[in-house]
Structure formats: structure tokens, C-alpha cells
C-alpha positions in Angstrom: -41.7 -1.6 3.5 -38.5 -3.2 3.7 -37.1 -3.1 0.6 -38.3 0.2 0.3 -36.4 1.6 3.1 -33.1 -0.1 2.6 -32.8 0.8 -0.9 -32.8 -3.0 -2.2 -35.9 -2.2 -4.1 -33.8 1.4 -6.2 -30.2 -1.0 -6.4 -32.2 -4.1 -7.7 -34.2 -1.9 -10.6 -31.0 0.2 -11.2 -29.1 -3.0 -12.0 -32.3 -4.6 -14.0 -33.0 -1.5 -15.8 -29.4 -1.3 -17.2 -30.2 -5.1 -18.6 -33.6 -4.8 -19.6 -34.0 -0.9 -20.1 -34.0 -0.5 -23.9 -36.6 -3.4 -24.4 -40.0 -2.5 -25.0 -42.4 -1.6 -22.4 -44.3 -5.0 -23.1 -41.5 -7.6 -23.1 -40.3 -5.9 -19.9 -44.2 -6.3 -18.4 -43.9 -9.7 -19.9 -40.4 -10.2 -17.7 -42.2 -9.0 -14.9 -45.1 -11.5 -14.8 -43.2 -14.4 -15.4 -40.8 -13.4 -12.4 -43.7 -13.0 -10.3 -44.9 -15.9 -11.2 -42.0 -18.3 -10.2 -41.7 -16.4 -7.5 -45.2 -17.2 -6.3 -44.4 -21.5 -6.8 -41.6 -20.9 -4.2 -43.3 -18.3 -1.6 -46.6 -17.7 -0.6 -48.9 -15.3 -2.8 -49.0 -12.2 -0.4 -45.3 -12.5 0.3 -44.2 -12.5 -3.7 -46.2 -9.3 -4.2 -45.0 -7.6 -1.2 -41.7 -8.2 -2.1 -42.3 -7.5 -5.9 -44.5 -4.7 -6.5 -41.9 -2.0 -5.1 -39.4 -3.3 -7.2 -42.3 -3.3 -10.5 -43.1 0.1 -9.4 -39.5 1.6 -9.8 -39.2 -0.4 -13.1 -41.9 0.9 -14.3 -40.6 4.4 -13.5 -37.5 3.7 -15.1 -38.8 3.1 -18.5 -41.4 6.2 -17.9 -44.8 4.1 -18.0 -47.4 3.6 -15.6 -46.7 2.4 -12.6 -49.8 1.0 -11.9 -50.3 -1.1 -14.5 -46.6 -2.7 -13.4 -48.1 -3.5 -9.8 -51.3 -4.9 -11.2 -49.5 -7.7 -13.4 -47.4 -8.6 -10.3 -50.6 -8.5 -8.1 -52.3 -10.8 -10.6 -49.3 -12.7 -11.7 -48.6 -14.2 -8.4 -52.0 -15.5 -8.7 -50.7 -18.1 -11.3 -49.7 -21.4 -9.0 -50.6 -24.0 -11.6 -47.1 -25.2 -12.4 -46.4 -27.4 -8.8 -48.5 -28.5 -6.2 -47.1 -26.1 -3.9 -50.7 -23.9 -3.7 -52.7 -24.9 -1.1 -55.8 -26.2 -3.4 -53.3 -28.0 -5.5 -52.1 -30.2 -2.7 -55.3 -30.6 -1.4 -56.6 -32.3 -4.6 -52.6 -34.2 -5.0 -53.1 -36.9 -2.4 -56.7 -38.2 -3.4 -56.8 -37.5 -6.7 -53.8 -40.1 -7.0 -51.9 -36.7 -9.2 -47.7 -36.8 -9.1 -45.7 -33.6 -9.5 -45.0 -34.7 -13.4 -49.2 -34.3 -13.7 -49.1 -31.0 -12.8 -45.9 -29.9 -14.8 -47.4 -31.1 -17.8 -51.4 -29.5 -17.2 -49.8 -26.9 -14.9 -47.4 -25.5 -17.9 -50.0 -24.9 -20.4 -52.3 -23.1 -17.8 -49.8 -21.3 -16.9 -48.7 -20.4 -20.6 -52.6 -19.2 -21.0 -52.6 -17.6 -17.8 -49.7 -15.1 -19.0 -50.9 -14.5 -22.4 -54.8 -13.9 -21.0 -53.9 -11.7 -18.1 -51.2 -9.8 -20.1 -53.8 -9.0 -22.9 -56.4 -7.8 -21.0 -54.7 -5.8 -18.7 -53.3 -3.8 -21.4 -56.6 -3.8 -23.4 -58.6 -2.6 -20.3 -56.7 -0.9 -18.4 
């Protein structure tokens, strides 16, 4: 991996660690999530978890908690594409269903409100 190898992935949690580092564990799972999730409206899914669970991984180091349980927020995270038609299915159903950008913001940012509270809950309740 790329941003393994070069060391962006150790610089970029050093730096957000010194920020973010005295927080607790949840807000900072919480910070997590909603960067993977803005990062998933401007690249594809698999792309903003390849680039993003490295850098999860050494956070999650760097507070001392589990490291898996960091990837598996950004793995589900970047599933949340409600926000902008910018998902596939959501610009399938744009065009026919007669929907403007403003349509999603406004259905888009309550589901993906939910979507962070849900998946955030029940990852640390199950897992």
C-alpha cells in the first residue's frame, strides 16, 4: 500500500493524533466515520477505504484501542453515499425520478445523520 510505504499514512496520524489525541476513543471513531464518509461523496467506495483504513489503523494505535474496530467504521462508513447523487444508484434514480441535488441534500442529510448514529452504536455494541 501506498501510503503505507511512503510513510504518508505514520506523518498524517502523527499530525492528527497531536489534534485529536486527548479526545475520547468515541468522538475520535466518530471523527473517523464522518471523514470517511465525505470522503466516499468525492471518490469511489473502494478507493476511500483503501486510502483510509491505514491511516484508521495507526489512529487507532495511537490512542491504544483496537484497531479493528477503527477499519470496520471506515469500511462501513464509506458505505454512506446518501448526501449527493454522486453513487451510482443515486444518479440512476436522479434523471427519471425528476430529483435535483437540493432533494438529495435535504433526504440525503438525515440518512446520513441516522446512518452514523446506527452504524456507530452497533459496532460498538457488537463488536
Amino acid at each position: 500500500m501506498v501510503v503505507e510505504q511512503t510513510g504518508t499514512a505514520k506523518w498524517v496520524t502523527e499530525q492528527t493524533l497531536v489534534i485529536i489525541g486527548e479526545m475520547p476513543i468515541w468522538v475520535i471513531q466518530a471523527a473517523i466515520a464522518v471523514l470517511a464518509t465525505f470522503f466516499t461523496l468525492e471518490i469511489s467506495n473502494v478507493g476511500a477505504t483503501v486510502l483510509l483504513v491505514p491511516l484508521a489503523i495507526n489512529i487507532a494505535i495511537g490512542v491504544d484501542t483496537d484497531p479493528a474496530l477503527f477499519a470496520l467504521t471506515v469500511a462501513i462508513a464509506t458505505s454512506n453515499s446518501f448526501l449527493i447523487p454522486t453513487h451510482q444508484v443515486n444518479a440512476l434514480i436522479m434523471g427519471p425520478g425528476g430529483y435535483r441535488v437540493a432533494d438529495f441534500m435535504r433526504a440525503g442529510g438525515i440518512m446520513t445523520i441516522l446512518f452514523l448514529i446506527v452504524s456507530l452504536t452497533a459496532l460498538n455494541l457488537f463488536y
